[in-house]
C-alpha positions in Angstrom: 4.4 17.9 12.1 0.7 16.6 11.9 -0.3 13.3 9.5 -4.0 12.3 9.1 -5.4 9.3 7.4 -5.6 9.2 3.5 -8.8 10.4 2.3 -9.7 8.4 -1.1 -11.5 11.3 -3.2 -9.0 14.2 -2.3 -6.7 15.4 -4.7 -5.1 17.8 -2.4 -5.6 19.0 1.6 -6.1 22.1 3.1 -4.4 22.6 6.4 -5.1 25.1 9.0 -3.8 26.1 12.5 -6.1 28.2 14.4 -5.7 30.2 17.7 -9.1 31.2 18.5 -10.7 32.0 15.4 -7.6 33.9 14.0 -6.3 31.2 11.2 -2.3 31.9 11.9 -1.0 29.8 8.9 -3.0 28.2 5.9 -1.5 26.1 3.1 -2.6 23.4 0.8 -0.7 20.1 0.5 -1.3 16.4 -2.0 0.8 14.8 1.2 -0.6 13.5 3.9 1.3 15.2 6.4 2.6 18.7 7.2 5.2 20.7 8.7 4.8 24.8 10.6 7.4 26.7 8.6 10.5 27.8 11.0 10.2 31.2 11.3 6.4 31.1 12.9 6.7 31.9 16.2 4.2 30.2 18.6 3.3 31.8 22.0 2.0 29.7 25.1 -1.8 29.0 24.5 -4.2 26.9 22.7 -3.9 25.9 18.9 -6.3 24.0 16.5 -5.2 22.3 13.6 -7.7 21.6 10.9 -7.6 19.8 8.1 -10.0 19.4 5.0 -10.1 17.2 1.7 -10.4 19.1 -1.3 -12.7 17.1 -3.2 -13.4 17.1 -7.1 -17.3 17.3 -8.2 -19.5 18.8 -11.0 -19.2 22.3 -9.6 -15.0 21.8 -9.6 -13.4 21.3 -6.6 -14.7 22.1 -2.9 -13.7 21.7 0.4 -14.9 18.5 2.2 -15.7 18.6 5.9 -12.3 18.3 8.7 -10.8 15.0 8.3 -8.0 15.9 11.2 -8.8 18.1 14.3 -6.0 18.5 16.7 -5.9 20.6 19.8 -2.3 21.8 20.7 -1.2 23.4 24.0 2.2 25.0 24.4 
């Protein structure tokens, strides 16, 4: 499980973990914390999570810059 800070403007987050620059899982969340799902499998290596506010403006909503960046060895 990962939490990160509350970001005021965000009405939801997008989280990412990362091995290398293959995104293994992706999903959006209105929490400020989330959990891998069960059945993803994790080899030994080096993992990035990555998260970013999704932030309403006149355009609709876009991606803000990474609030979180974790780097995960197993």
């Amino acid at each position: 499980m990962v939490s990160w800070q509350r970001y005021p403007a965000a009405v939801y987050y997008s989280v990412y973990l990362q091995r290398g620059t293959t995104t293994l899982f992706q999903t959006r969340t209105v929490r400020r914390s989330a959990v891998l799902p069960a059945h993803l499998a994790l080899r030994p290596g080096t993992y990035h999570v990555v998260v970013r506010p999704a932030i309403p403006n006149d355009a609709g909503i876009i991606l803000g810059p990474a609030i979180f960046r974790k780097t995960v060895r197993l």
